[in-house]
N, C-alpha and C positions, 0 to 999 in steps of 0.2 A: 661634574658637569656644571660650566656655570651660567647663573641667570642674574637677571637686574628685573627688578618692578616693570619695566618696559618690554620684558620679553617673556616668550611661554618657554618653558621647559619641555622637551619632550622624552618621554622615556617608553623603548621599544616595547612592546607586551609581554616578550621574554624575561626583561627587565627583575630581579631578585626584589626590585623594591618596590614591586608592586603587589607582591604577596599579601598587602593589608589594604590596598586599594578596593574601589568599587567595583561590582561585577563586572565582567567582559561586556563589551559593546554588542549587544542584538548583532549588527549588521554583519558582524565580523564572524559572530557565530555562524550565521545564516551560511555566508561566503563558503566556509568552510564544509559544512555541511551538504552545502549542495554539490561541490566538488567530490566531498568521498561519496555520496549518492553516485555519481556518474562514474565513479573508479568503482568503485564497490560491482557496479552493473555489469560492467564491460569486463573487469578482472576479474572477480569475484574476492572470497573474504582473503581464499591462501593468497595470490598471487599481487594482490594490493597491496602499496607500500602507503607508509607516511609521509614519504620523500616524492610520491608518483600523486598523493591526493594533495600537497604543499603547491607542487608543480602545477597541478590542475588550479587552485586558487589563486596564482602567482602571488603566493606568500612563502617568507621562508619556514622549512622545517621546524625550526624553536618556536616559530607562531603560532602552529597549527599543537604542538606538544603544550605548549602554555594554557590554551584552552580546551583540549582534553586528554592532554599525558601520556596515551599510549593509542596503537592501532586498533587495541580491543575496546575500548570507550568511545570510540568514536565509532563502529559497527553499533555498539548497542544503540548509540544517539539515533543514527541511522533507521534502525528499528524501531525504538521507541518514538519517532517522527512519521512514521506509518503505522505501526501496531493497531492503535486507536481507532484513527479514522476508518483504519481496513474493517475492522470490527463493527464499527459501529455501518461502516455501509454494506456488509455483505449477510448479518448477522442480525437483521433487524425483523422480522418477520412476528407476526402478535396472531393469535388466534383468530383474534378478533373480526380481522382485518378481511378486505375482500381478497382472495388469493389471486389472482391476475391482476388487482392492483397493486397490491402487495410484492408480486415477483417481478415486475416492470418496474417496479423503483427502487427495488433491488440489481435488479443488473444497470439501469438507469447509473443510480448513486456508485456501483463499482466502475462504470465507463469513465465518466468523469472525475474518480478520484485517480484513475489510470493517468488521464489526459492530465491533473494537475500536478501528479507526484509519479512520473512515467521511472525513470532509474529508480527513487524509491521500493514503489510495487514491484520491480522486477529482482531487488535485493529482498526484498519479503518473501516473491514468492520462491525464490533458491533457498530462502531457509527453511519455510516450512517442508518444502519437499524433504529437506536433509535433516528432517525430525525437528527443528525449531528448538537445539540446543543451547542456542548463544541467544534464546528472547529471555528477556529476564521474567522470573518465574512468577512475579505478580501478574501478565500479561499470561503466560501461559495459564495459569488458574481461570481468568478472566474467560479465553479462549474456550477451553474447556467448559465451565458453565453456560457461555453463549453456544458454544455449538450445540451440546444436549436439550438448549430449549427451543433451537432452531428445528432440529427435527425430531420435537414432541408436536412443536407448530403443524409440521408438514404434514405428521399423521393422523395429527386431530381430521386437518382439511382429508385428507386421503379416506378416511371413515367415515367422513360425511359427506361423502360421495362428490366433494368441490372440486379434487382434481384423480387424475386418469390413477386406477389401482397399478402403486409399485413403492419398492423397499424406500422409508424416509432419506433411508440415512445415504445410498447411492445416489438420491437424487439430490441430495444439498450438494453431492460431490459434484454432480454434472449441473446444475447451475451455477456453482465457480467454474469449472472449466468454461461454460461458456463464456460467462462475462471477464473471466481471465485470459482467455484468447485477443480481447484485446490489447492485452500487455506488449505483444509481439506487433503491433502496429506501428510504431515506432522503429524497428528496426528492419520491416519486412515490405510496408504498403511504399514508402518511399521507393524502395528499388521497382517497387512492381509501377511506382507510377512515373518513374523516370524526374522525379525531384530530390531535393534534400529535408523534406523534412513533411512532417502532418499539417491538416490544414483541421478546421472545425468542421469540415462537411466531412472529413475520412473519419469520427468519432461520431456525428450524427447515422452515418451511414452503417457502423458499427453495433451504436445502438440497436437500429431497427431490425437488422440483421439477426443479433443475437435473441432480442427478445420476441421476434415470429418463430426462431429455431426454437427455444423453449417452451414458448406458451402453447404453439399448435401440438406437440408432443404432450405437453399436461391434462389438454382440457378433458375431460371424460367424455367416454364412447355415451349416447343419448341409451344404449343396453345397462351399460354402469350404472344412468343416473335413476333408471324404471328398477334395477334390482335393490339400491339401496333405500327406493322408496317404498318396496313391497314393504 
């Protein structure tokens, strides 16, 4: 390829001779990433290709291998670009804390990491259902310790008569289900509202929906809170 002082050189990212170059460009990762997020969502892990999330980026094939080499790296990327957050907002719960404060910003914090990372969450949560095989196993250990302390939380409160008497560990499940029902917002309120897409008020509406289903089902019977104080 030739160049003069007067001109840039460009070389494609596929390029062999950039093996000792500077990291990949943020943006570029970003591109790609949010592409197999929306393939990953819609196809899932079998039926997504490299060549169908390339196409989604409008970049070529060797661009998208260049930055992460195979179809199974770029799933884990996927992953590991939710893992965290999901964690850290569904997962947050402290003894401490007031439990109706506490569970309102919890499903709060799950709504809107829905609405920022909508095909992510929805690739998260197909994998957990399908046993959470392909998270890498730092992130599954993580998971596992957070959930065990999530519902030591919920039974502390359950013992101290803070919320309505039922099993911890059913009920962290049905506070994801609720606040994970808005995952299908995206794909379900549109049609039911005859538009293309969500707005901020179908995520606000969401919100409050989910956490009056929850919290009225938690509070304890005022017979609960006279027997735990006998």
């Amino acid at each position: 390829m030739k160049h003069n002082k007067d001109s840039t050189m460009y070389i494609m990212p596929f390029d062999p001779k950039l093996d000792a170059a500077p990291a990949p460009q943020l943006p570029v990762r970003e591109l790609i990433l949010h592409a197999a997020c929306q393939v990953f969502a819609h196809e899932g892990y079998a039926a997504a290709t490299v060549s169908g999330i390339a196409a989604k980026a409008g970049l070529p094939k060797p661009n998208v291998l260049y930055y992460f080499k195979s179809k199974d790296k770029l799933y884990a990327q996927v992953l590991e670009s939710i893992a965290a957050p999901y964690m850290d907002a569904c997962l947050c719960l402290r003894a401490g804390d007031e439990p109706v404060e506490a569970l309102t910003r919890t499903v709060l914090a799950m709504v809107r990491l829905f609405e920022r990372q909508p095909f992510a969450s929805k690739v998260f949560m197909v994998e957990l259902k399908e046993g959470a095989t392909r998270l890498p196993p730092a992130y599954a250990e993580r998971w596992s310790t957070r959930v065990r302390d999530s519902v030591d939380c919920l039974r502390h409160w359950v013992d101290r008569g803070l919320l309505a008497s039922m099993d911890p560990e059913h009920l962290l499940l049905s506070i994801w289900a609720i606040a994970q029902s808005c995952i299908s917002l995206g794909w379900q309120v549109p049609a039911l509202r005859g538009r293309d897409q969500l707005e901020a008020v179908d995520y606000a509406a969401a919100t409050q929906t989910a956490t009056r289903l929850l919290l009225q089902g938690l509070l304890p019977a005022p017979a609960d809170i006279r027997r735990k104080r006998a």
